[in-house]
N, C-alpha and C positions, 0 to 999 in steps of 0.2 A: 713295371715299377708301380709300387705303390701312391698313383698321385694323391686319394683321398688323404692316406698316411702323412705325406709331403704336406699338403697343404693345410692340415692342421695344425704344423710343426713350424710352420710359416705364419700361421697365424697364432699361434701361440710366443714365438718370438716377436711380434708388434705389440701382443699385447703386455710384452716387458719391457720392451723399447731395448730389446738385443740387436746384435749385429748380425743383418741379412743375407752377411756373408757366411756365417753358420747355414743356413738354407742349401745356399748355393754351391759351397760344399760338399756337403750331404748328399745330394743329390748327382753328384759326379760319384762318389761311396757306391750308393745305392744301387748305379747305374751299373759301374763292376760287378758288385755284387750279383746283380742280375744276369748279366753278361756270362757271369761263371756259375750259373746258378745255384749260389748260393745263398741259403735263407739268412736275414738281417740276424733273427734271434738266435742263429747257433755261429755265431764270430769267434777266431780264435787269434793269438797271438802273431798267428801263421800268416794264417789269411790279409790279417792289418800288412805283415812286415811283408808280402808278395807285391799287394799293393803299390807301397811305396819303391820298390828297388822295381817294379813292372814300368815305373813311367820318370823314375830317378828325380824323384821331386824335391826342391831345394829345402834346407833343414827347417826356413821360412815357412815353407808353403805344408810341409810335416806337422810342425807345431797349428798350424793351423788346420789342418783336420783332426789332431787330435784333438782341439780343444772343442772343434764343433763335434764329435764322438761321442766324448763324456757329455756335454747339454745334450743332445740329441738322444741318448740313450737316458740321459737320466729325465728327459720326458717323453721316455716310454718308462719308468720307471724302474728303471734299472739302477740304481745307485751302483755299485761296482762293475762298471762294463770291462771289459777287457782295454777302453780306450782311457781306464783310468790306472790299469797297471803300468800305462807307457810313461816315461819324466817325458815332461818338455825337453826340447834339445837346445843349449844355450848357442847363442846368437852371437856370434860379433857384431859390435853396438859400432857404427861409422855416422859421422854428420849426413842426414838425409841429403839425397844429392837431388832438387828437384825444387819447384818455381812455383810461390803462392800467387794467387791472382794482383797482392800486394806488392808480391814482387816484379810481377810481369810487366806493370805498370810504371814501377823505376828504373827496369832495362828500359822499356820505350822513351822513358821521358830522358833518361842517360843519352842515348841515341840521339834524340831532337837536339837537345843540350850541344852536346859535343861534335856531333857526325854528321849533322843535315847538310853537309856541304860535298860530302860523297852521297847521301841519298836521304830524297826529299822524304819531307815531312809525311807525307799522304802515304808514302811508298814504306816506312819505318811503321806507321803504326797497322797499316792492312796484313802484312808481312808478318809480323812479329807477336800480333794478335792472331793472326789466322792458324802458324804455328803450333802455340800454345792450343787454341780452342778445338782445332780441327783432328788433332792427332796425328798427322800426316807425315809418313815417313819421308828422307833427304831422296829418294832417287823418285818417287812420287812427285813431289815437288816440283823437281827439272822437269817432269816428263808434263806437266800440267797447262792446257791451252785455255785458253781464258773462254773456249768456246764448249770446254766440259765444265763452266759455274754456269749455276741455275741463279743468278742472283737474286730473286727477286724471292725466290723458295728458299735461299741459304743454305746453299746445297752445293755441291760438285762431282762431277763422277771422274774416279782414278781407278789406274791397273795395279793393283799391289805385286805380290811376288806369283812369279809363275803367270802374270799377265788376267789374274782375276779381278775383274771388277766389283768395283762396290760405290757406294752413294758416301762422303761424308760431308757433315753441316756443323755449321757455327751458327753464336748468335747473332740477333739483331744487330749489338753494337760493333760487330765487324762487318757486319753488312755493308752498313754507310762507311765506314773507313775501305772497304773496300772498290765500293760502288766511286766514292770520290777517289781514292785511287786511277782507275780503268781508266776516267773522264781524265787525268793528269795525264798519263804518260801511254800511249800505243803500244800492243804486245809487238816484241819485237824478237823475240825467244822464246820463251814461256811467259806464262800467264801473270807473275810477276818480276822479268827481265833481269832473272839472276840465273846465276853460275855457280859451278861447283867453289870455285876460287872466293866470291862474293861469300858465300854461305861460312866458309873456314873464316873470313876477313873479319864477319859478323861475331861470329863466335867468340874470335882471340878479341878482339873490341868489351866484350859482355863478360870477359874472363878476368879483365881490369877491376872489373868492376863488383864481378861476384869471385873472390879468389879464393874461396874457398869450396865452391863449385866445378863440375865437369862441365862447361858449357858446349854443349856439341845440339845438333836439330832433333837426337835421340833424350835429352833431355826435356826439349820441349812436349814431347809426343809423349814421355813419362810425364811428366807435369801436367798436360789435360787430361791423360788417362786416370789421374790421379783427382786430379781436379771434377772429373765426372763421376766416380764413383762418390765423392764427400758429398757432390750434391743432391745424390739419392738415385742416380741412373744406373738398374740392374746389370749387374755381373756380365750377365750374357749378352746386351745391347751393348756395352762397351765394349766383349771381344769381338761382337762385327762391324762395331764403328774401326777399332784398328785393325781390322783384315785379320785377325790372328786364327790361325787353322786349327786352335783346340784354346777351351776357356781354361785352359790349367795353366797359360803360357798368361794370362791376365791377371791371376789370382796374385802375381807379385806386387798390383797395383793396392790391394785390398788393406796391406798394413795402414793404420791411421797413422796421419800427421801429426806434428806436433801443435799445429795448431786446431785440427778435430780434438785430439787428447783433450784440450783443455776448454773447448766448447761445450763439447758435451757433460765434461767432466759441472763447468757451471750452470749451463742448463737442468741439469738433475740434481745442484744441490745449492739450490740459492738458499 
């Protein structure tokens, strides 16, 4: 692959303040490309429409290489590439289903509120924080000893699927929520003394209360996956923070929120 190519393409997208998920994109393109050795500058309609039906990618994650296609090709200066004879493919529009840090913060305080009389205060916010920040799939969880957190590092090591290990971290501020957690209550199961039963209990509790939400722990693991890429953490370090065995199964995180929409949107035009 062309990394010079690449990384002037990458640095020409900072220097317009575009989305660095065009890059990252591209470079998964490119990569096929290569793979099947074929040259970038003789692309055909063919070649795109292989692509897409070779790895059955969602009409989302479609529309998104074609849009990084056309910028990409048209700085190579191609103004008519073939990725601009493709339409966008229309989307069904649904209420995004997924947890701003805004919100994460009135599940927990809901919780204290209402519930701290089935589980303590210490144990809702370590919990519920770590969830959301960690990305950490439901049977990860269960399987988690409080003797694979690195506390002090904000770290932990889990076996995802097919028993592969990996490292993930939270910030500082669950750190101490979680640090005064451990000090509360002795692991007595796992690392934080819940059940698959506890987990559904939590859920249909937060379901009260966001009802127009899916609340499930796959939710939450969307919501920081979501939440890491707005805060600027590449493509590719979010698919191995969530164990994902190819970055094409991450790119569903890349759509913007409706509250990036509209940052960004004032940041660029005060």
């Amino acid at each position: 692959m062309n990394e010079e190519l690449l990384n002037k393409y990458r640095e020409h997208l900072t220097a317009r303040s575009l989305s660095a998920n065009y890059f990252n994109v591209m470079r998964i393109f490119l990569t096929y490309l290569e793979e099947k050795k074929i040259d970038y500058n003789n692309l055909t309609q063919e070649i795109i429409t292989n692509f897409f039906n070779g790895k059955k990618y969602s009409i989302q994650s479609k529309n998104m290489f074609i849009k990084a296609g056309r910028n990409f090709y048209m700085f190579l200066g191609v103004i008519d590439s073939e990725f601009h004879k493709i339409r966008l493919m229309k989307v069904e529009r649904k209420i995004p289903n997924y947890l701003t840090e805004k919100e994460l913060k009135e599940a927990i305080s809901y919780l204290i509120t209402y519930h701290s009389k089935l589980y303590s205060i210490p144990k809702i916010e370590a919990l519920i924080g770590f969830l959301f920040y960690s990305g950490i799939r439901k049977s990860e969880l269960l399987g988690l000893k409080r003797s694979d957190f690195n506390v002090e590092e904000s770290m932990c090591k889990v076996y995802g699927k097919g028993r592969k290990e990996r490292y993930i971290y939270y910030p500082s501020q669950i750190k101490e929520k979680i640090i005064t957690y451990f000090k509360s209550e002795d692991e007595t199961s796992n690392a934080f003394n819940i059940s698959l039963y506890d987990i559904t209990y939590l859920t249909k509790i937060l379901k009260k209360y966001f009802p127009n939400k899916n609340i499930t722990v796959h939710l939450f693991r969307h919501s920081g996956a979501r939440n890491m890429i707005d805060k600027g953490i590449p493509l590719g370090t979010v698919s191995r923070l969530l164990g994902h065995s190819s970055i094409q199964t991450t790119i569903i995180y890349t759509d913007p929120n409706q509250e990036t929409i509209k940052r960004q949107y004032q940041e660029k035009m005060k």
